[in-house]
C-alpha positions in Angstrom: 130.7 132.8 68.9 131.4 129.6 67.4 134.9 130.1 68.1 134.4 130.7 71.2 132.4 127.9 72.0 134.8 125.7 70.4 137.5 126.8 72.4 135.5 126.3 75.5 134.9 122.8 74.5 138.0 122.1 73.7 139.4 123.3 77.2 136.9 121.2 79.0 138.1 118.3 76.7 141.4 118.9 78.3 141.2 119.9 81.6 138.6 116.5 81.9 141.7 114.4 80.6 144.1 116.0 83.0 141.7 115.4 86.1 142.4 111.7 86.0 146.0 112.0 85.5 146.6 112.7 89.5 144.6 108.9 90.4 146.1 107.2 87.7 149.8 108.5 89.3 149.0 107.7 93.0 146.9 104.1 92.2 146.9 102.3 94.9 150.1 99.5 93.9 149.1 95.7 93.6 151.1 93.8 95.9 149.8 90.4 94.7 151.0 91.4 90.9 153.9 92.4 92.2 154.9 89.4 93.7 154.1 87.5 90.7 156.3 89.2 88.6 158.4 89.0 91.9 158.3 85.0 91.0 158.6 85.2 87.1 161.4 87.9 86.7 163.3 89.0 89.5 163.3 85.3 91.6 166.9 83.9 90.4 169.1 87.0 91.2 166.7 88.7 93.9 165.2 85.5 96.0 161.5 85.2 96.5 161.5 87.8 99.1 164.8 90.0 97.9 166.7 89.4 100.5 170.2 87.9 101.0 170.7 86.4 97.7 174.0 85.9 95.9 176.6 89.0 97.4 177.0 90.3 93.6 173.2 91.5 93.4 171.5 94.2 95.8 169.2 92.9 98.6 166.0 94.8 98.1 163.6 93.6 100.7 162.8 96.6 102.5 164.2 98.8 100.3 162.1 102.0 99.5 159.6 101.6 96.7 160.3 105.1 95.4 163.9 104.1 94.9 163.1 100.6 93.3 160.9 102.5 90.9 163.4 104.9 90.4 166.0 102.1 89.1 163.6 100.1 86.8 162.9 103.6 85.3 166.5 104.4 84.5 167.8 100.7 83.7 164.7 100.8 81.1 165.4 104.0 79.8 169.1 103.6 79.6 170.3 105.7 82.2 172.0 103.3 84.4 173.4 100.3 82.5 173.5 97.2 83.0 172.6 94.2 80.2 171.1 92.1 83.0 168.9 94.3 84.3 168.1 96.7 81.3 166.4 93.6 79.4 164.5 92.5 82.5 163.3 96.4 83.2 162.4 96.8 79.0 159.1 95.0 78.9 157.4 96.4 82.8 155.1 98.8 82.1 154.5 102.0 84.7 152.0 99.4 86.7 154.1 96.8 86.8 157.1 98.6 88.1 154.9 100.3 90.9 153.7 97.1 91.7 156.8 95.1 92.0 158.6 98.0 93.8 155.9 97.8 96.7 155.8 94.2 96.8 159.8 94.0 97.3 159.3 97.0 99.7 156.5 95.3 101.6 159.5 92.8 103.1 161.8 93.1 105.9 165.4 92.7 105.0 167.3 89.9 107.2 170.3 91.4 109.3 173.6 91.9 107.6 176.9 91.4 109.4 181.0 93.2 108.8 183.5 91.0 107.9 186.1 92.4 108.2 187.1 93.1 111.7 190.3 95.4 111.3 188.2 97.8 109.0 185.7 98.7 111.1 186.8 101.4 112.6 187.9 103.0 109.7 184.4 102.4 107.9 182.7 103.7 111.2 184.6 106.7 110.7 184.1 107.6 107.4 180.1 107.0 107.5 179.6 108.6 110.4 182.0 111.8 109.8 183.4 111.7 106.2 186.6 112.3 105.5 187.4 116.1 106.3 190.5 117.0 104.7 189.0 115.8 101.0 185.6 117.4 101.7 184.0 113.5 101.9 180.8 113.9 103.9 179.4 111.3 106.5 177.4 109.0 104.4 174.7 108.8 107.5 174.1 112.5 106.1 172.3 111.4 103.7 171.6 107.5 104.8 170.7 107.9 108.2 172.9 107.0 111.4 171.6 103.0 110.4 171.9 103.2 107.0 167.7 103.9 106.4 167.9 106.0 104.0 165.1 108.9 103.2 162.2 107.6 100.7 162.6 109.1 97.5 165.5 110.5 97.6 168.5 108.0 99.3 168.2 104.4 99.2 168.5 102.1 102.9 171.6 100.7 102.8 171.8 99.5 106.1 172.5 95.5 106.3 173.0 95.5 102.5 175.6 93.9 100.7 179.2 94.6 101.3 180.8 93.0 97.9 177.8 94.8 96.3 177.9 97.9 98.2 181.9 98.3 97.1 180.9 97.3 93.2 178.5 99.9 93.0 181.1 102.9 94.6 183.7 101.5 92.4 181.7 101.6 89.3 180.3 105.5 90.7 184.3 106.3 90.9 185.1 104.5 87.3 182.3 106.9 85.8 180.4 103.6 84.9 177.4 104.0 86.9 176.6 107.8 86.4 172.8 108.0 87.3 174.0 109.3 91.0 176.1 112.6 89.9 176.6 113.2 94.3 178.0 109.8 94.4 180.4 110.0 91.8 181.8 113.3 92.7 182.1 111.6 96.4 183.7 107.9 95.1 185.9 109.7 92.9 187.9 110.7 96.0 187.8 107.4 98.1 190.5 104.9 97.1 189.8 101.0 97.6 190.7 100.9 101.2 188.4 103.4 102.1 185.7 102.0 99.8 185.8 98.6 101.2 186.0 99.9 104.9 183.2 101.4 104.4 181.1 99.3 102.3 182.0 96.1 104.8 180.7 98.7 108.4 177.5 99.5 105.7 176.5 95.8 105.6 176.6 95.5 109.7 174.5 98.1 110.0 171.3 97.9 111.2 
């Protein structure tokens, strides 16, 4: 009997643990944290608000939180690399990164524009439709026909970014950024005209 009761207690023991597992996961994020760390980390790369800073680093107003939190996760664990961004994601604990990915998704990006008028068409073509005779698909597949995105899965890309947009598919087709294994096995088969077509129509998009 007394191992039985011991048993029972200890199950109770655990199952009362687990029960606050679920609201500690989906706590509600604090946007006013957020944008202090907003202000003491991420402020000279990512502006106050993330949007349209320097055309090297990702605009990331708007962008959705699940994503953001996805990237801190995998910068601080290693998975993606980068030395920049791997230091500043080290010390943000689970809160803080669910805080500071609302806050950044809280904003609306400002519109992006192409540049590059004789591209356009070509970039059009291949994010709408792919690139059928190399088994590319459309990017809006997966982005959306404006380049939204789907929360959790594909990040917005509309009005983001060209030059940043074109680093990160060059780095997917160089093996260097490998924490996207779809978008490798898609880069790897674009060549730089194609890639900076399309990343130049991406950043008009809207």
């Amino acid at each position: 009997m007394k191992t039985v009761a011991l048993l029972l207690s200890s199950l109770m023991l655990t199952a009362a643990a687990h029960a606050n597992e679920p609201a500690a996961a989906s706590a509600k994020p604090d946007l006013a944290k957020g944008g202090a760390i907003s202000t003491q980390v991420c402020v000279a790369c990512h502006t106050a608000d993330g949007s349209r800073g320097a055309p090297a680093n990702p605009i990331i107003a708007g962008q959705h939180p699940e994503y953001l939190a996805k990237q801190l996760h995998e910068f601080k664990s290693g998975k993606r690399k980068n030395a920049i961004m791997s230091g500043m994601a080290a010390p943000l604990s689970e809160e803080d990164i669910r805080n500071v990915s609302a806050f950044y998704a809280s904003k609306t990006a400002k519109p992006g524009f192409a540049k590059n008028k004789a591209t356009v068409a070509l970039g059009e073509k291949i994010y709408r439709g792919g690139i059928a005779d190399r088994n590319i698909p459309a990017c809006a597949g997966c982005h959306g026909p404006t380049g939204s995105g789907m929360p959790a899965q594909y990040p917005r890309l509309g009005g983001q970014h060209g030059d940043y947009i074109d680093a990160q598919m060059t780095a997917f087709r160089a093996g260097t950024r490998a924490n996207a294994p779809m978008m490798t096995a898609i880069a790897a088969k674009m060549n730089d005209k194609e890639i900076k077509a399309v990343s130049d129509y991406i950043a008009g998009l809207r």
